[in-house]
C-alpha positions in Angstrom: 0.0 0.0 0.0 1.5 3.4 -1.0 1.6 6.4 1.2 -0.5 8.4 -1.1 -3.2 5.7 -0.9 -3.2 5.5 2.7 -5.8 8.3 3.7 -8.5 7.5 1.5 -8.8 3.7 2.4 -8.4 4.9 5.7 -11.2 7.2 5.5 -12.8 4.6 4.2 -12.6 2.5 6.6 -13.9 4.8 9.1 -16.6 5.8 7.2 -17.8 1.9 6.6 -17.2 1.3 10.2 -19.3 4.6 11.1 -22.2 3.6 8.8 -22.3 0.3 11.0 -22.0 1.6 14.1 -23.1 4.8 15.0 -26.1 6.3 15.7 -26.4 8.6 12.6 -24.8 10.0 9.5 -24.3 13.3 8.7 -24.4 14.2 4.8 -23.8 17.3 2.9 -24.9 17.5 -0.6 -24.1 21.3 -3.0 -25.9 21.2 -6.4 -27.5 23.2 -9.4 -30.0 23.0 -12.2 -28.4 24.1 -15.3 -29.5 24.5 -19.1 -27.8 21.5 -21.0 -25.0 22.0 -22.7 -23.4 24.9 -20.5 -21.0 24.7 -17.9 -22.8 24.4 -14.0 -20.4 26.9 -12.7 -20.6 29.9 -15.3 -24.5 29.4 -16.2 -26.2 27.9 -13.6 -29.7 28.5 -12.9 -30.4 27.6 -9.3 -28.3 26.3 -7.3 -29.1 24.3 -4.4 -27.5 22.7 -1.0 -28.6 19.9 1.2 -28.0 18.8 4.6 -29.0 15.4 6.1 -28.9 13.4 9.9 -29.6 9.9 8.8 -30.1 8.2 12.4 -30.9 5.2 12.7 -34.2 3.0 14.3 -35.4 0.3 16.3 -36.7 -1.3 13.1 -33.5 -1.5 11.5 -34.8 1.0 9.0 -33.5 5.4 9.4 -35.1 8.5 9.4 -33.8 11.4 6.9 -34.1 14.7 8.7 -33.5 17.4 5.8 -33.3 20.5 5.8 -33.4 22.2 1.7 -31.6 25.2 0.8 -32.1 27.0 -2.9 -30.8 30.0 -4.9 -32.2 31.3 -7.6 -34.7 30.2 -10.3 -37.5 30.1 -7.6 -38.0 28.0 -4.6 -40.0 26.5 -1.7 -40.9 28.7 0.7 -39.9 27.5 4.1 -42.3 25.2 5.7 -41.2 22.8 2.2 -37.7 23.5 2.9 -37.5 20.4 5.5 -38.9 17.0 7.1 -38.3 13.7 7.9 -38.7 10.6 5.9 -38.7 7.2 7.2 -36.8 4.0 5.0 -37.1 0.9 6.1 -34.3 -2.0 6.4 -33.6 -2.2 2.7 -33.5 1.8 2.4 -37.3 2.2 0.9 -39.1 5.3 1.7 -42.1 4.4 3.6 -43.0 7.7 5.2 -42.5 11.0 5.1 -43.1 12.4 1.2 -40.0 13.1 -0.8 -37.0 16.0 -1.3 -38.0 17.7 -4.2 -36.7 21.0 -5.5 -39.1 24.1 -6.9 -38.2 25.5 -10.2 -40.0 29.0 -11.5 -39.8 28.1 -15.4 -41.1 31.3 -17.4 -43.9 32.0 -14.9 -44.6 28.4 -13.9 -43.6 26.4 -10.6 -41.7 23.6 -11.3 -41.0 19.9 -9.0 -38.1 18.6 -10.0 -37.4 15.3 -7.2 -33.9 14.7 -5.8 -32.8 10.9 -4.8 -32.3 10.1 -1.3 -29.3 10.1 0.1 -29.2 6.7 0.9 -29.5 4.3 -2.2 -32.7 1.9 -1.8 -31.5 -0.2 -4.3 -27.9 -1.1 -2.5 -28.7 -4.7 -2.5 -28.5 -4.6 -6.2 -25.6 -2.9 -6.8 -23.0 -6.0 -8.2 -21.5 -6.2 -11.6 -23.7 -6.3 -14.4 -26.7 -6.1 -12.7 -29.8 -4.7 -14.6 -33.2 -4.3 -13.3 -36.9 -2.1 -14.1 -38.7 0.0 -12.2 -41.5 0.8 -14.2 -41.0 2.5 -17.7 -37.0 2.6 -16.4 -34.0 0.3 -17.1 -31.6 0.4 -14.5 -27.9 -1.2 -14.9 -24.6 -1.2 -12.6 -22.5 0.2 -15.5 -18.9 -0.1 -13.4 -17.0 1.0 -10.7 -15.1 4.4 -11.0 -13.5 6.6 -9.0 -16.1 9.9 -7.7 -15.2 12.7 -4.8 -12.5 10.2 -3.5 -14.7 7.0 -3.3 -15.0 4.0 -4.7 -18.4 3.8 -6.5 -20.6 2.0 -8.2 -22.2 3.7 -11.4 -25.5 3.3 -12.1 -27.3 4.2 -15.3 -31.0 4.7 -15.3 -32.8 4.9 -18.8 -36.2 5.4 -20.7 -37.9 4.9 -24.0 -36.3 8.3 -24.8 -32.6 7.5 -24.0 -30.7 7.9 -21.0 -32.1 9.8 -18.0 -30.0 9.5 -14.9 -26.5 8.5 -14.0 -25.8 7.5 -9.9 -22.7 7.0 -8.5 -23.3 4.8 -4.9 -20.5 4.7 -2.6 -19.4 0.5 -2.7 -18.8 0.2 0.9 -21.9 2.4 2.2 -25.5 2.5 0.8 -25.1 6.3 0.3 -25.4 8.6 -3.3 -22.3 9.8 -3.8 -23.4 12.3 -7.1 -26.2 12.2 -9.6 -26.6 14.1 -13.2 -29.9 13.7 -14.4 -31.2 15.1 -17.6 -34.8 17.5 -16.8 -37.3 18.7 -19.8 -39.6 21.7 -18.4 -41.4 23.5 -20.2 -41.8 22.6 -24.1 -39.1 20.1 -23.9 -36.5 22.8 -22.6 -33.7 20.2 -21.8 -32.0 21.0 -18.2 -29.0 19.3 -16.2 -29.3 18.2 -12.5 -26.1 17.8 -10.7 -25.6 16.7 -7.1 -22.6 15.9 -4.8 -21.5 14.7 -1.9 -19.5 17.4 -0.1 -19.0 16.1 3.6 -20.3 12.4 5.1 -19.3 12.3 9.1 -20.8 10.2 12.0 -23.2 11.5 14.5 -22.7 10.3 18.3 -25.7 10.4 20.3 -24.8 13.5 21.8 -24.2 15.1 18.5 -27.1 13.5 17.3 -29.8 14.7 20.0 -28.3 18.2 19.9 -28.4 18.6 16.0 -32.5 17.6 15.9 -33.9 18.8 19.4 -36.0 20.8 17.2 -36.9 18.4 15.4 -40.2 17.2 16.7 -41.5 21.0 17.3 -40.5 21.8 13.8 -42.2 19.0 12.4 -45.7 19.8 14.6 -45.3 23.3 13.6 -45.5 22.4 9.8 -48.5 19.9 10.4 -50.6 22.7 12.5 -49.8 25.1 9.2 -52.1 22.8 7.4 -50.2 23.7 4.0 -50.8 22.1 0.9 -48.2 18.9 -0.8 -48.0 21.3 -3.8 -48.1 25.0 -1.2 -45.8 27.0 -3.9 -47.0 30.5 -2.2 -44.9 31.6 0.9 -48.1 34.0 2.1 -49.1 32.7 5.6 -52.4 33.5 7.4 -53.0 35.5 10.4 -53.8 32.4 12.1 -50.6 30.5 10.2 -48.8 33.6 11.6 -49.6 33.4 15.2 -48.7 29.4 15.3 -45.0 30.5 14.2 -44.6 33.7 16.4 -45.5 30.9 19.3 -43.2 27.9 18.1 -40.4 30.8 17.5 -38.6 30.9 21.2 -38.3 27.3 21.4 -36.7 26.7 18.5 -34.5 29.3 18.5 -33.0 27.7 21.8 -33.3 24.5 20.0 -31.4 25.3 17.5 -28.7 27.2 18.6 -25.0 26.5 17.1 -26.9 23.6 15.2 -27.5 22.8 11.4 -30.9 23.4 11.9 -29.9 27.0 13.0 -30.0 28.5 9.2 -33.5 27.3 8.8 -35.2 28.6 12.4 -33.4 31.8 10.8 -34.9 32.1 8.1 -38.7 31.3 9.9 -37.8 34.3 12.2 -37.0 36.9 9.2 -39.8 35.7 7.5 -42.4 36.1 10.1 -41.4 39.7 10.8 -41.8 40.3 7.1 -45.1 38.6 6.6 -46.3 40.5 9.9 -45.4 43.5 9.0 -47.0 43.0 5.6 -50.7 41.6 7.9 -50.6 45.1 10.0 -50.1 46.9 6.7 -52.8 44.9 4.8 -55.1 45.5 8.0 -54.5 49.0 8.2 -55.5 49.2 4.7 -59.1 47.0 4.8 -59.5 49.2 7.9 -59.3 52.7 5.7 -61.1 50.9 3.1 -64.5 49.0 5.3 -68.0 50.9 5.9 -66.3 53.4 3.2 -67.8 54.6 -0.3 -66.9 52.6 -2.8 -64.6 54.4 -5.7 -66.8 54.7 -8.4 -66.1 52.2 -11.6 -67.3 50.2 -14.8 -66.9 47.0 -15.7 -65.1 45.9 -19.6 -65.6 41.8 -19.4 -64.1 39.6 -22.0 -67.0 39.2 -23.7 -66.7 43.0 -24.4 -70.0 43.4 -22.7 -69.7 46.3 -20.8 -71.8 47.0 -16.9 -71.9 50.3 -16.2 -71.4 52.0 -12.9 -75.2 52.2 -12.4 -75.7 48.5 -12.6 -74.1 48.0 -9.0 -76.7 50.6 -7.5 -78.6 48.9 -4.9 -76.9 44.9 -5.2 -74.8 42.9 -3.0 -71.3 42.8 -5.6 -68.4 40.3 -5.0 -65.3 41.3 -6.9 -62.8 38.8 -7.4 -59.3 40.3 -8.1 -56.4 37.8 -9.5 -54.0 37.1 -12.5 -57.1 34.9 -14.3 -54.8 32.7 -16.4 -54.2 29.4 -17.9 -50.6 29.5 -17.3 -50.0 28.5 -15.0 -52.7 27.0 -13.2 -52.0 27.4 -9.4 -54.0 27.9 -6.8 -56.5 29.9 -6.3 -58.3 28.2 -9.6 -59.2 25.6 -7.2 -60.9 28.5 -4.9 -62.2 30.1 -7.9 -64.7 26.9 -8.2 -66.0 27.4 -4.9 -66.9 31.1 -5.9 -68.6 30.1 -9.1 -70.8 27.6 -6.8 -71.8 30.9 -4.7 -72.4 32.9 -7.6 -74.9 30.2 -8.8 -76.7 29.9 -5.2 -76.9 33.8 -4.4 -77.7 35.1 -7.9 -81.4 34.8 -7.3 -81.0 37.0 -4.7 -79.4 39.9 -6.6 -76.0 38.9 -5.6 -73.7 40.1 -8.7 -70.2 38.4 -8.8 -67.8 39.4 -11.3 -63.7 37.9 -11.7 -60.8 40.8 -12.5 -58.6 39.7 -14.5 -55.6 41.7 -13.8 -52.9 41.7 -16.4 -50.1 44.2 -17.5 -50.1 42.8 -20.8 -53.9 44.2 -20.7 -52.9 47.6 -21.2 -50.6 46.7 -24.3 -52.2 46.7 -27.5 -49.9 44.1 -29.0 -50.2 41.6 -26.3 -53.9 42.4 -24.6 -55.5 39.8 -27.1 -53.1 36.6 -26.0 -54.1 38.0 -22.3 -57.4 37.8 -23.0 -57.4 34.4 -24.4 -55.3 33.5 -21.7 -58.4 34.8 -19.3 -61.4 33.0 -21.7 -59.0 29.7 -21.6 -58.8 29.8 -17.7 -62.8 30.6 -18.1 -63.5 27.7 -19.9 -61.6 25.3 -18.4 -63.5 25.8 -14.7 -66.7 26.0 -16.7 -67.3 29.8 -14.5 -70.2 31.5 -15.1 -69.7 34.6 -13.7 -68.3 37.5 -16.0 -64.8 38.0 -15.4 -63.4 41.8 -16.5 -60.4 42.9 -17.7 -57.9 45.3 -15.9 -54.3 46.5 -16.5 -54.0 47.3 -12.4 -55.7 50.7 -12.6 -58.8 49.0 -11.1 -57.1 47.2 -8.6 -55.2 50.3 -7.7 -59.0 52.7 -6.9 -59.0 49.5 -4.1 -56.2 49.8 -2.8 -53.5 47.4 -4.6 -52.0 44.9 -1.9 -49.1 43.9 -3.6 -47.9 47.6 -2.7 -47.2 45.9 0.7 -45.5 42.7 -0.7 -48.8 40.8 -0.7 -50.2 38.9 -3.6 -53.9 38.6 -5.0 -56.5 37.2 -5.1 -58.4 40.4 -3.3 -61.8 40.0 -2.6 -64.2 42.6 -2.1 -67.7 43.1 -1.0 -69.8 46.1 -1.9 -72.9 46.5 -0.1 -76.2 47.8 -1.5 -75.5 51.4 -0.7 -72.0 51.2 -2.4 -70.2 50.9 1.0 -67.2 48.7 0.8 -68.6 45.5 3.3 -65.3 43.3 3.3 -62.0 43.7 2.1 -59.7 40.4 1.8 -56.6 39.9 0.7 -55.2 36.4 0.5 -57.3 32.7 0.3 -59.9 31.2 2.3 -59.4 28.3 4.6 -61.8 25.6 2.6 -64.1 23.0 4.0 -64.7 20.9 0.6 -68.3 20.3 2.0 -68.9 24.3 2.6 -66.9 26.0 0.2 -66.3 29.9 0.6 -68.0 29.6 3.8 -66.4 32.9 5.4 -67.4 34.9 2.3 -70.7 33.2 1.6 -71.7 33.7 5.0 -71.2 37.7 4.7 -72.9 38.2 2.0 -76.1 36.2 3.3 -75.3 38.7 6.4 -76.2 41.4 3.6 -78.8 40.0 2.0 -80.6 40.1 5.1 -80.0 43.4 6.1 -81.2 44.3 2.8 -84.6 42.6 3.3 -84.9 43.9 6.7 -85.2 47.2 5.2 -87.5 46.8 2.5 
């Protein structure tokens, strides 16, 4: 054995010997999502780093803590940025959901998954071996030399050629680097790269120090109640409140720990997103039991309902980017509005959509807008009118994105033309009773209405 080759089968060594026998693994993966053919370095779109306590448990499976990092080209706002998934003996996921990266792809969100860092196919990995998942051919290609390991390389491929390429460390069950070939968009053909950069043991000391938050970080993402596919950062009041509690805890939790950087983050954005509630509050405040700014209605249909039409009704607006593409929430909310335009109409509640759009006030590109608006229209089956605006609508209401806030903004104007409600954001949804928060308001109305006849 030569001198030079000493330190790395050492390392080995104690690497094997800490897979076996200590409580957990540490792992630290860097990596980027580049446009094919250019270099990751010079041209990378996002980049991306990764940090994992792989502990081990009584049922001879681990659990993956995580904790997600990106830069650039979008991302997941922090209550995705972490969790813990459960493997079992052989390294399959059985709990837990997946890492997955978020990609913003010319206006639209993006999953792009990430492997595990331990391999759940280690028991394969031999010479020659070749096996499906699925529409995938995997083979054990050969063994090469990757970040100072011995590894196995795997090849994954599809009908369409090859997809993925693993290198698996040969002593221990863990992915050493991936490149993995992505198509967004309209076939827009993007690299994934992933490496290893540190693998050390965990004692149990280490261990219980590093994820003492662990358990409050992982309640405090259940009581959010987010979404799988939550691609907005906006929190509620209510969502608000639940992480100005859990804050202090964690912070102590998490001091001089990996999980530091993340608890971090939580505290900056919560005095943001507060900051933005008191100004969104001050603002429905100025605006509630006011006159409504007088206005008229252009739909797409290029009917047009003139400011006298809203004399003496109950009108819901509906402000939001009304577009096909891309088709994130709140379309699914938007159903739930059509549903109370249909019930309330009979009782002289009017309902209209805004459809607010830059491109609306550009004569070369209002008509793609607009068939942008009738596609979105269409495809929910709505039948409620949805008018067109270039933001000078939205800004007689008081625009909330002025205070970092996105729409949709609803608003409720009363029979007398006073503004009734004003808010910014998306209802929490029972499936069985829809817009219940807004429905119930405007019966509130109608009422009050009737009382006075």
């Amino acid at each position: 054995m030569t001198a030079s080759l000493l330190p790395v089968v050492l390392l080995g060594t104690l690497l094997a010997s800490a897979w076996d026998d200590s409580p957990a693994i540490e792992s630290r993966y860097t990596g980027a999502l580049t446009k094919a053919n250019q270099p990751a370095d010079a041209n990378a779109v996002k980049r991306f780093s990764l940090y994992a306590a792989i502990s081990r448990q009584p049922d001879r499976g681990r659990r993956i803590a995580y904790f997600l990092s990106e830069r650039g080209g979008g991302g997941w706002a922090w209550p995705e940025r972490y969790g813990a998934i459960s493997v079992d003996a052989q390294f399959k996921p059985v709990s837990g959901g997946a890492l997955r990266l978020l990609f913003e792809y010319e206006g639209n969100p993006i999953v792009v998954p990430l492997p595990l860092p331990v391999a759940g196919f280690a028991a394969m990995l031999q010479a020659g071996a070749k096996w499906t998942e699925g529409k995938e051919v995997w083979e054990v290609v050969k063994r090469s030399r990757v970040q100072n390991r011995d590894c196995w390389q795997v090849q994954v491929s599809n009908n369409f050629g090859r997809k993925r390429t693993l290198w698996i460390d040969a002593t221990d069950p863990i992915v050493v680097a991936l490149e993995e070939r992505v198509f967004v968009g309209q076939g827009d053909e993007h690299v994934l790269t992933m490496q290893l950069e540190s693998l050390q043991p965990l004692d149990e000391q280490q261990l219980n120090r590093d994820t003492a938050a662990l358990p409050a970080l992982l309640k405090l993402q259940a009581d959010l109640e987010r979404g799988e596919n939550a691609f907005r950062p906006e929190l509620s009041e209510t969502q608000l409140r639940l992480v100005e509690s859990a804050l202090p805890q964690l912070k102590t939790q998490t001091d001089d720990t990996p999980l530091g950087a993340l608890v971090s983050a939580i505290g900056k954005d919560l005095k943001a997103q507060s900051q933005r509630t008191d100004d969104l509050a001050r603002l429905a405040e100025k605006l509630i039991g006011k006159q409504a700014p007088s206005f008229a209605l252009n739909l797409t249909d290029k009917t047009n309902i003139a400011e006298e039409t809203f004399k003496g009704k109950i009108t819901v607006l509906h402000f939001w980017e009304y577009q096909n593409e891309p088709l994130v929430e709140p379309y699914g909310q938007v159903g739930y509005l059509d549903f109370l335009s249909g019930k309330r109409k009979k009782l002289g509640v009017q309902v209209y959509g805004v459809a607010v759009d830059d491109r609306l006030g550009d004569e070369q590109s209002r008509a793609s807008a607009i068939k942008s608006i009738q596609r979105l229209k269409q495809f929910m089956n709505l039948g409620y009118g949805i008018a067109v605006d270039d933001g000078k609508l939205l800004a007689k209401f008081g625009d909330p994105r002025k205070f970092g806030a996105k729409l949709p903004l609803w608003v409720v104007i009363g029979p007398e033309g006073t503004i009734a409600h004003y808010h910014t954001g998306f209802y929490k949804i029972d499936p069985n009773e829809g817009l219940q928060q807004l429905d119930d308001l405007v019966v509130k109305l109608i009422r009050e209405q009737n009382d006075k006849k």
